[in-house]
C-alpha positions in Angstrom: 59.4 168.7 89.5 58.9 165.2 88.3 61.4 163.6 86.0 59.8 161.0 84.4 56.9 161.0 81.8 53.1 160.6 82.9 50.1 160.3 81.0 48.4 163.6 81.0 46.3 165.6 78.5 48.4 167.1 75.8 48.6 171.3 76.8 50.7 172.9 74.6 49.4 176.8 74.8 52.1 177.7 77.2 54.7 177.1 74.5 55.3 179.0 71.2 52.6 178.7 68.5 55.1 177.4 66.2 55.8 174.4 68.2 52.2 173.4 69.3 51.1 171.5 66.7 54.4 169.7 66.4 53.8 168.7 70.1 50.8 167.2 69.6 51.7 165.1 66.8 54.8 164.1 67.8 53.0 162.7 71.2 50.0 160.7 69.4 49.9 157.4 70.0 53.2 157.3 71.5 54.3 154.4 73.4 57.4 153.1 76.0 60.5 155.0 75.4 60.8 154.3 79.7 64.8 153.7 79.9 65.0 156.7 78.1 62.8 158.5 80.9 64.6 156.5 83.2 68.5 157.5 82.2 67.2 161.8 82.3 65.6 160.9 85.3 69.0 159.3 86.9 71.2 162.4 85.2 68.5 165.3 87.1 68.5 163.5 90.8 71.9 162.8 90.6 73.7 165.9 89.1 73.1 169.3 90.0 73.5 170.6 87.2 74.3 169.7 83.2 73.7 168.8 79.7 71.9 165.7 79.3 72.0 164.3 75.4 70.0 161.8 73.1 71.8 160.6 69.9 70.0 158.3 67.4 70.0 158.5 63.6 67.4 159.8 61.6 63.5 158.2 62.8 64.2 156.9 66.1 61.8 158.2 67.9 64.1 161.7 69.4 61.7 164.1 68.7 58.7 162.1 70.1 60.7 161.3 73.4 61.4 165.2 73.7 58.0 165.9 72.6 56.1 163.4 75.3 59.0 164.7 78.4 57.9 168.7 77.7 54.0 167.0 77.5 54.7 165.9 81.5 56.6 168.8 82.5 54.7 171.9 80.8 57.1 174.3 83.2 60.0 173.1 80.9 61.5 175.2 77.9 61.2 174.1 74.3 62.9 174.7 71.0 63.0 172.7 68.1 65.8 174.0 65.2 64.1 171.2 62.7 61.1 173.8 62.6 61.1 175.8 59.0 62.8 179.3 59.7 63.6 178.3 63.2 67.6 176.8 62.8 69.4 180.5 63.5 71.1 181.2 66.4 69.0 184.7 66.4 65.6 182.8 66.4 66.4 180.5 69.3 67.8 182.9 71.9 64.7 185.1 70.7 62.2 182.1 71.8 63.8 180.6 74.8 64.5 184.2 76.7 61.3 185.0 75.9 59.8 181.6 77.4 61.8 182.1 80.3 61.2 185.4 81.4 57.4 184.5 80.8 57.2 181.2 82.5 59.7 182.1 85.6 60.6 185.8 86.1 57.2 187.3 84.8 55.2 185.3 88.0 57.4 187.1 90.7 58.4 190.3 89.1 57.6 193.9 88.8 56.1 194.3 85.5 58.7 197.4 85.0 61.4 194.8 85.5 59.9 192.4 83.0 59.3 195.1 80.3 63.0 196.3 80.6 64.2 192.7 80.1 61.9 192.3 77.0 62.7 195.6 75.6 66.7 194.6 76.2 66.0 191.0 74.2 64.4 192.8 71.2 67.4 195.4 70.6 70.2 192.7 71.4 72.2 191.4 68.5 72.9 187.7 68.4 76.2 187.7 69.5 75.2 189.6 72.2 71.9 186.9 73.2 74.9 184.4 74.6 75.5 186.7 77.8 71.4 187.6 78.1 70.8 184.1 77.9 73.3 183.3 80.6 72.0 186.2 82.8 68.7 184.6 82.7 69.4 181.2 83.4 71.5 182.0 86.9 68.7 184.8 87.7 66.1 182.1 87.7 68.7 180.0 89.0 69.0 181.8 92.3 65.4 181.8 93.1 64.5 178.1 92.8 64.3 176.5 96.0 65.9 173.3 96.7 63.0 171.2 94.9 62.4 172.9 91.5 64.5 172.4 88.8 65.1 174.8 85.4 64.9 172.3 82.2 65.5 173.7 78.7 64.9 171.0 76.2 66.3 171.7 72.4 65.3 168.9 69.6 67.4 168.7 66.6 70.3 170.6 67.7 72.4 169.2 64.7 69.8 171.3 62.4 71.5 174.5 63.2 72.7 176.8 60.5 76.5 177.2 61.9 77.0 180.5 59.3 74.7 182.1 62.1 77.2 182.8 64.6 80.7 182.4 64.7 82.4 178.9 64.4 84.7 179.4 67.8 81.3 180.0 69.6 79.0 177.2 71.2 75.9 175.8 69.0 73.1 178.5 69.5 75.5 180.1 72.5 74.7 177.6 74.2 76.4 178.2 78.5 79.7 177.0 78.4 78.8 176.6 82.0 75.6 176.6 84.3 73.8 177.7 87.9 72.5 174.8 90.0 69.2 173.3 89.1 69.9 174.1 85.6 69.5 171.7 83.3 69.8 171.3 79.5 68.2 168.2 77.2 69.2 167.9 73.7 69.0 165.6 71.1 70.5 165.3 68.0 71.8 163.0 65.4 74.7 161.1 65.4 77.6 163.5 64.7 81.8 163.1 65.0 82.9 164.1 68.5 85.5 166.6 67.4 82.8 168.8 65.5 80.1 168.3 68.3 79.8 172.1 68.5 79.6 172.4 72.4 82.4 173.5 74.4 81.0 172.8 78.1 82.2 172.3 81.8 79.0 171.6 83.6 78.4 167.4 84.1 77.8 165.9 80.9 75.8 162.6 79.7 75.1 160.9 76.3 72.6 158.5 75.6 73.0 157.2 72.4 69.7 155.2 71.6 71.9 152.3 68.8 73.5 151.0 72.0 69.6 149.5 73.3 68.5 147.5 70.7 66.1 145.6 72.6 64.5 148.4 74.3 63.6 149.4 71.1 62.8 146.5 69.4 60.5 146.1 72.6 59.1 149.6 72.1 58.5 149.3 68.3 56.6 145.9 69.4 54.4 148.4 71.4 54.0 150.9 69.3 52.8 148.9 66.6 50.0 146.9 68.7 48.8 149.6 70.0 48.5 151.4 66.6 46.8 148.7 65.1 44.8 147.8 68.2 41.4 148.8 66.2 42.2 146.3 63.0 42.3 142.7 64.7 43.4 141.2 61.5 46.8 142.7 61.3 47.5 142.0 65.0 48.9 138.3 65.0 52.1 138.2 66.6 53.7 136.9 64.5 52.4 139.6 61.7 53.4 142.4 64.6 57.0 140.6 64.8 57.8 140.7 61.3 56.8 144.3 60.6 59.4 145.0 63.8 61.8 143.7 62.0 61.1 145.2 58.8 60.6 148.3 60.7 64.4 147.7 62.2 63.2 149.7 64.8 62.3 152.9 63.2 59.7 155.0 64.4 59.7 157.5 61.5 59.5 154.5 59.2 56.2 153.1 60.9 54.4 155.8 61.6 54.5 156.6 57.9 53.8 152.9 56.9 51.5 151.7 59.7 48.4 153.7 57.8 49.2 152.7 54.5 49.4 148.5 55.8 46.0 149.4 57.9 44.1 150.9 54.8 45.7 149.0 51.9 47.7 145.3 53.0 46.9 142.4 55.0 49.1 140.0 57.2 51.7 137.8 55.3 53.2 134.9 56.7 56.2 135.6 54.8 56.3 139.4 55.4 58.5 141.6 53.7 59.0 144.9 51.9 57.3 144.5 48.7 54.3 142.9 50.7 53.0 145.8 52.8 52.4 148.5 50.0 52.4 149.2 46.5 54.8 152.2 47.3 56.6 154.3 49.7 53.7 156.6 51.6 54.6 159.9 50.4 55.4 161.3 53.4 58.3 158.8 54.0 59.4 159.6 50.6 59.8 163.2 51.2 61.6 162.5 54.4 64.5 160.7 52.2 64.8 163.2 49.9 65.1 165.7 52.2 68.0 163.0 53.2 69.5 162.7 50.2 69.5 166.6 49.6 71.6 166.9 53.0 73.9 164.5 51.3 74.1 165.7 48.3 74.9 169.5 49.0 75.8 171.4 46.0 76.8 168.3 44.1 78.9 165.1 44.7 82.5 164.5 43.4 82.9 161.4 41.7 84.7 159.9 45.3 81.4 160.5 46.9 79.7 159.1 43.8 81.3 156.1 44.0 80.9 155.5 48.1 77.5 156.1 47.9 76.8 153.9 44.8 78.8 151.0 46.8 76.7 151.6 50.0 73.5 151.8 48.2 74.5 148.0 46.5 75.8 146.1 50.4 73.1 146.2 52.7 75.7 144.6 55.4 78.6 147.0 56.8 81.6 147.5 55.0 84.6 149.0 56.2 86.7 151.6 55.2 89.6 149.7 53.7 87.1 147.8 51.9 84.9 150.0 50.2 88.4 152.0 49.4 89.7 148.8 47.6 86.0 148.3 45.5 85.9 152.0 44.4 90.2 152.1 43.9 90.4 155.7 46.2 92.5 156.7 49.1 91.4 155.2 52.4 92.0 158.9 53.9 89.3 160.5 50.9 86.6 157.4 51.5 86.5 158.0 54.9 86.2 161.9 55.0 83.1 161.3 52.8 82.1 158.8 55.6 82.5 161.2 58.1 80.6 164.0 56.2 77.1 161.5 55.7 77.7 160.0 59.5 74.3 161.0 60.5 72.6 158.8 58.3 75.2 155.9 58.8 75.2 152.9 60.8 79.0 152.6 62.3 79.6 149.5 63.7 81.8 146.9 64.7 82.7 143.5 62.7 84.8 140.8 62.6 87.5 143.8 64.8 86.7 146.6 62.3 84.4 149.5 61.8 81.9 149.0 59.2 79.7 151.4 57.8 76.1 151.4 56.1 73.2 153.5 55.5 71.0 153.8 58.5 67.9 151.7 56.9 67.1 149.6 54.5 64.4 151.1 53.1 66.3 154.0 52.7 68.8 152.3 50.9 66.3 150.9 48.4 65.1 154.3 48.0 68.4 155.6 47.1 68.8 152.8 44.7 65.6 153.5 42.5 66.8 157.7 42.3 68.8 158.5 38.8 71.5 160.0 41.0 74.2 157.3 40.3 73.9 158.0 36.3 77.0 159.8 36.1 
């Protein structure tokens, strides 16, 4: 099996119906993304086994990268818990025993077999699925030969409803451990290391997709010419540069915007936010709300009030110790409503400390136009 990406016609009728549409959109017009490739590449040829993990914070282009690997390797397995009804441990194990007994037991066995497996899935109760899984994986395991290689690829594993299953047990049961040639690719946003969910002793990698800034800035670069490769006008460089940088790299942010700055705006030498349209396109709108109704839960406490107000007002970084001495609160309670929103934080370091800030700008400006700071 091939590890890295090629350019081949999008097929996605061997995978669930509820994931082939999000296949195909997720793949259009995508573009680089080849150190990614690259890294799972590196991990499969040099491992014989293990979990192999993308972390990047909300828009970064996860899904898409998962989307376009399954696209070159059509033998693969595919889940995605960001699907509507599809975040239950029950609905997972479900889909992927299914996909592999059809993809690589159905082929070679007796169609009694096959039917006594199926018939076995549908009566099993979800904490049950965590050893059926398992038992699949190291049958399939056993029959590869030496050049084939089982990959199960899960998008949006952070999306998972935890009250599914019980809190001691891996996200969606995932195997603790795993057979040769088995291989699992995840991806997920970025989350605290002692609540990752996954208790695993199989070789391990995590590629976190804030540490190659240039990459993607280069890849944005790329995925905006070639976007905009039919409208001449809007493809000066320098035009193509500044939307990058507006952009700051997201991939959820241009492929919402890019249509709206074809149809509506023009280049600007001096390019930025209020020049490219009249107004969020709606789609990126609903995207932060959904955001901001992840943050919000059942309602914030007048601590979480305060940070948010505080990170909605800096667009730089600002550290724990700081925003605890603008808001006059507890370092200990500022940062445990840090660690509760870290997925759509930037966390980095400056000037020797950790500083924190909302992902993206144009998030943050989003936030900041809401009437959720009135009280």
């Amino acid at each position: 099996m091939n590890s890295s990406p090629l350019i081949t016609p999008i097929y996605t009728d061997s995978y669930p119906k509820e994931f082939q549409q999000l296949l195909r959109e997720k793949t259009e017009n995508f573009a680089g993304r080849k150190f990614v490739f690259s890294a799972i590449s590196d991990f499969l040829n040099t491992q014989s086994r293990g979990y192999f993990t993308i972390v990047g914070t909300p828009g970064c282009g996860k899904s898409s990268i998962l989307a376009q690997y399954v696209r070159a390797h059509p033998r693969s397995i595919y889940y995605n818990a960001a699907v509507e009804g599809k975040n239950r441990a029950e609905d997972f194990l479900a889909s992927v025993c299914t996909q592999l007994i059809d993809k690589y037991l159905a082929a070679n066995g007796e169609t009694s077999e096959i039917l006594k497996l199926k018939s076995q899935l549908q009566n099993l109760e979800s904490d049950d699925g965590s050893w059926f899984l398992s038992l699949l994986l190291q049958q399939i395991s056993d029959k590869l030969d030496s050049r084939q290689k089982l990959i199960i690829v899960i998008d949006s594993v952070d999306a998972i409803a935890r009250t599914s299953q019980p809190p001691s047990s891996n996200l969606f049961y995932l195997p603790r451990y795993l057979g040769d040639r088995t291989y699992f690719i995840l991806a997920r946003r970025p989350f605290l290391r002692e609540k990752s969910g996954l208790l695993i002793e199989t070789p391990s990698q995590t590629l976190d997709l804030r540490d190659y800034p240039a990459q993607n800035r280069e890849d944005a670069l790329d995925y905006i010419q070639q976007y905009l490769s039919t409208a001449p006008d809007l493809t000066q460089p320098e035009f193509c540069q500044q939307l990058a940088t507006v952009s700051e790299n997201n991939f959820m942010y241009l492929s919402q915007m890019l249509p709206a700055i074809n149809e509506n705006s023009h280049p600007d030498a001096n390019l930025g936010e209020s020049s490219l349209v009249s107004e969020l396109p709606p789609g990126l709108a609903a995207y932060y709300q959904n955001h901001w109704l992840r943050m919000r839960g059942d309602a914030l406490s007048a601590i979480e009030l305060s940070v948010l107000n505080v990170l909605i007002k800096s667009p730089t970084g600002l550290s724990v110790s700081a925003i605890s001495n603008i808001i006059d609160e507890d370092e200990y309670e500022v940062e445990k409503t840090l660690d509760n929103w870290i997925e759509f934080l930037n966390k980095q370091e400056i000037g020797g400390e950790i500083c924190y800030s909302l992902y993206h700008n144009s998030f943050r400006q989003w936030l900041g136009k809401q009437s959720i700071l009135e009280s």
